[in-house]
C-alpha positions in Angstrom: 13.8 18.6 -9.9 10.7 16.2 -8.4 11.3 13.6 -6.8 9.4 10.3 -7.7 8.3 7.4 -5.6 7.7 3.8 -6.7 6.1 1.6 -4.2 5.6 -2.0 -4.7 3.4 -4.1 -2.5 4.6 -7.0 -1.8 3.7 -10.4 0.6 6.9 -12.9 0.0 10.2 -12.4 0.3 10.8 -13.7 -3.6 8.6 -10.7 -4.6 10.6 -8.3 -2.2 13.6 -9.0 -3.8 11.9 -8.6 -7.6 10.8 -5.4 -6.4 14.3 -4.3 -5.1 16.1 -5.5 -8.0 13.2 -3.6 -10.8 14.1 -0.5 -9.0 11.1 0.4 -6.5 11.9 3.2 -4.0 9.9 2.1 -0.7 8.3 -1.4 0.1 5.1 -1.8 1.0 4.9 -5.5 3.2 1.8 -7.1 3.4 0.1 -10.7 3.3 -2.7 -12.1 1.8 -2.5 -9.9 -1.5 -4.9 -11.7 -2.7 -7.4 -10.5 -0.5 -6.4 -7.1 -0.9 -3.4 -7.5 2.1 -3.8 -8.2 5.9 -1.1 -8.0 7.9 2.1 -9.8 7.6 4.2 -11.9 10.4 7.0 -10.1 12.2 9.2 -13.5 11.0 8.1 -12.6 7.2 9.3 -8.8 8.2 12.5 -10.1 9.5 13.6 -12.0 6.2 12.4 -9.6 3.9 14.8 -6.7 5.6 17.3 -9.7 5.9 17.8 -9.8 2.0 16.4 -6.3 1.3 17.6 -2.9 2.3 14.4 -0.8 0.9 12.8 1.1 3.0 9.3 -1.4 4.2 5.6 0.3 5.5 3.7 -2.4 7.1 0.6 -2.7 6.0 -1.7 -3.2 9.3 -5.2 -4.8 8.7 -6.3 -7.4 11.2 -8.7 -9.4 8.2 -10.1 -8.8 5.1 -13.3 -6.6 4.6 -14.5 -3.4 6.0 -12.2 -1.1 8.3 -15.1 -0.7 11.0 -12.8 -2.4 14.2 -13.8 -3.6 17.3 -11.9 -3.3 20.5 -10.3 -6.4 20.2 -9.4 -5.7 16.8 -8.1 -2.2 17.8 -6.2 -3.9 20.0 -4.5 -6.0 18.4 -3.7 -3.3 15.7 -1.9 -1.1 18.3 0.2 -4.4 19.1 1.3 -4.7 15.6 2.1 -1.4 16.1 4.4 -1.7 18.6 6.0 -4.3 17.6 6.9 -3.5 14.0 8.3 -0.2 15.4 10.5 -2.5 17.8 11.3 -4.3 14.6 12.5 -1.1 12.6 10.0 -0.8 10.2 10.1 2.6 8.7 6.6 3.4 8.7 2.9 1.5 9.2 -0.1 1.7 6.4 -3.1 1.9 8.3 -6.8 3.2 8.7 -9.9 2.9 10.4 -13.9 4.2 10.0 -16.6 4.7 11.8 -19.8 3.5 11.2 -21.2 6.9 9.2 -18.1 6.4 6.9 -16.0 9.3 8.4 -12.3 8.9 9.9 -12.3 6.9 13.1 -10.1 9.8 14.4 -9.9 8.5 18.4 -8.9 4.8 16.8 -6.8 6.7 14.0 -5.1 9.0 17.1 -4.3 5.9 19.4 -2.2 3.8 16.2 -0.4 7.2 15.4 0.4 7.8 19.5 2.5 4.4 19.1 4.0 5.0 16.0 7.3 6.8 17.6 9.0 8.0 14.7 7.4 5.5 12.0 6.0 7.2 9.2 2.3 7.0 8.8 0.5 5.8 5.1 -3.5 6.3 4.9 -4.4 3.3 3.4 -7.0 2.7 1.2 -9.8 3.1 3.6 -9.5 6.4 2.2 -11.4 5.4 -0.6 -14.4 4.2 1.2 -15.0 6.9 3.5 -17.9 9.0 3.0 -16.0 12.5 2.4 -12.4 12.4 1.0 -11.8 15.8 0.8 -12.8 16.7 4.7 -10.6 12.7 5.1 -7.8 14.6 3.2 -7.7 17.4 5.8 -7.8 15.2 9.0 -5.3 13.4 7.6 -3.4 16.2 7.5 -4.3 17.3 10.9 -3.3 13.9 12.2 0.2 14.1 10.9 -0.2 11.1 8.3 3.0 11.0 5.6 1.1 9.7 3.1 -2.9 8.7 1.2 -2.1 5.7 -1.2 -5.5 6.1 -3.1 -7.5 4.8 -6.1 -9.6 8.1 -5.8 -12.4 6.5 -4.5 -12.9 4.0 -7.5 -12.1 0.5 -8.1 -9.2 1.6 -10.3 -6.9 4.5 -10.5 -7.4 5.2 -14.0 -11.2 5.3 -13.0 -10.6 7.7 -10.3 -8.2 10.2 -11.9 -10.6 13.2 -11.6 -10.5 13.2 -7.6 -6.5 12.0 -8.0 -6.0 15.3 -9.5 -7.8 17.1 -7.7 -6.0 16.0 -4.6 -3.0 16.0 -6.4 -3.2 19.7 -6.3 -3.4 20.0 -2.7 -0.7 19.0 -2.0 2.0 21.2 -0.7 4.5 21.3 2.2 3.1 19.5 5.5 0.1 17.5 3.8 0.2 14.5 3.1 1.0 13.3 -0.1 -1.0 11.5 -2.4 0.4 8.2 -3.8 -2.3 6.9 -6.6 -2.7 3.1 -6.8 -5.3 0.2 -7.8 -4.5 -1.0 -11.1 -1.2 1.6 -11.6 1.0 0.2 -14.6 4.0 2.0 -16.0 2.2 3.2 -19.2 -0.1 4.7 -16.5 2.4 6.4 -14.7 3.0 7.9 -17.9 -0.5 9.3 -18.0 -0.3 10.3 -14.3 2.6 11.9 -14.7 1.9 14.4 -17.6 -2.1 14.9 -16.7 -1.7 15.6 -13.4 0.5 16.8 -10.1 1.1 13.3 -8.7 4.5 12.3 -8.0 4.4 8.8 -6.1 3.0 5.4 -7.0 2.1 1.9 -5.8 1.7 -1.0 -7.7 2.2 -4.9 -7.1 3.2 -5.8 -10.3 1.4 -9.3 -9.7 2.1 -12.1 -12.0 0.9 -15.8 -11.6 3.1 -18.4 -11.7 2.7 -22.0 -11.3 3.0 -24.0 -8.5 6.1 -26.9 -8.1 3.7 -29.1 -6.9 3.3 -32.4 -9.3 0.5 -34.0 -7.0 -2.6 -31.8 -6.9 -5.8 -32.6 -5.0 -8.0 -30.2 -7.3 -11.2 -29.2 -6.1 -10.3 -28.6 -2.2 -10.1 -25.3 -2.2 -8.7 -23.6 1.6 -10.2 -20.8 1.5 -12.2 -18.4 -0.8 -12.1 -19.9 -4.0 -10.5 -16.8 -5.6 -7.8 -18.9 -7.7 -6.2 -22.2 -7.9 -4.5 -23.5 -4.7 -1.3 -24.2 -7.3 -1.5 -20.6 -8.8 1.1 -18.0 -6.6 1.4 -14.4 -6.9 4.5 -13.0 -7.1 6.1 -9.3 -8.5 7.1 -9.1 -12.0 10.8 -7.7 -12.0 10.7 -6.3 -15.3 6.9 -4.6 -14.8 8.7 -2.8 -11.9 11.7 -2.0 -14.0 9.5 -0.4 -16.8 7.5 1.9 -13.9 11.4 2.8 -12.5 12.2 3.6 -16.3 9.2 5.6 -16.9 9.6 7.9 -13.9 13.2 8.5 -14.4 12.2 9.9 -17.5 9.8 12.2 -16.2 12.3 13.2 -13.5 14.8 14.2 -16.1 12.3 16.5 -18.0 12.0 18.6 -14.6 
């Protein structure tokens, strides 16, 4: 029988708890979603595995934009590092390039050295390097658990011919390949009869409204991406539809 993952990404301990109670498998913990995630505060870490017993990957990204780090930034990625694995986090969601778009393997090398018995996700640097297929082999070489991709396009569903095609690579010891960007349960339903992928992440985002009844409109606090009195949060029941779809495809195996 295969055995499915659901990964939801989530930045708030509300949506941690939507995503435990739809069905998800693994937590992904992040902040900023909004931005694509950065990473999240040990104290946000701490309450989520307070009120959650998933398993939780911490995402590790020191700001938004490209994954070309300086020393500093290095730095302070290899002290996340450390002290998420202090923490008990079961595994860190990382990656790092070099200027010519390849692997920044020595960076890459130094994050894994500190990563004790943490699992190791290849975030979705992945699908901005320059070659994914020779990526998908140091990846391997490096001991990395998992590649959460989009297949090098903005969506998933845009990027299903490389998805498959690294979908069926996959065997025992290589990484395996966990297709996100824009995953919904009736894709899943797609992925999982066209092609050999068994694991999934999706947010599930919804917008809700903020509580607030005074609003200074027009003062935005930072990039002006959505209203200051709009929050994301995970849609329990988007969740539970994903968990319902992939318990169906289990059962056929």
């Amino acid at each position: 029988m295969k055995q499915y993952l659901l990964e939801c990404c989530v930045d708030s301990v509300e949506s941690a708890l939507a995503a435990t109670a739809g069905g998800a498998d693994r937590l992904e913990l992040c902040a900023c979603l909004a931005l694509g995630g950065t990473s999240p505060s040990l104290a946000l870490f701490e309450q989520v595995t307070a009120h959650c017993s998933l398993p939780v990957r911490i995402l590790l990204r020191p700001r938004f934009g490209d994954f070309l780090y300086t020393d500093y930034e290095l730095s302070i990625l290899q002290r996340e590092v450390e002290l998420f694995r202090a923490a008990g986090a079961e595994g860190i969601v990382i990656g790092c390039l070099d200027q010519d778009g390849g692997l920044a393997l020595a960076q890459m090398e130094k994050l894994i050295a500190l990563s004790g018995s943490m699992k190791v996700t290849l975030h979705r640097a992945f699908d901005v390097c320059k070659d994914p297929l020779l990526a998908y082999e140091q990846a391997k070489e490096l001991g990395i658990d998992t590649i959460l991709t989009s297949g090098q396009k903005s969506t998933c569903l845009e990027g299903m011919e490389l998805l498959k095609e690294l979908g069926a690579q996959q065997q025992a010891g290589c990484p395996q390949i966990m297709a996100g960007a824009g995953m919904t349960p009736e894709l899943i339903r797609v992925f999982c009869r066209e092609t050999d992928i068994t694991a999934f992440h999706l947010s599930a985002k919804k917008i809700i409204d903020s509580g607030m009844r005074y609003r200074k409109e027009g003062v935005p606090m930072g990039l002006p991406v959505m209203s200051e009195y709009s929050i994301l949060r995970t849609n329990q029941e988007t969740v539970a539809q994903a968990r319902r779809e992939l318990d169906f495809y289990r059962m056929q195996c």
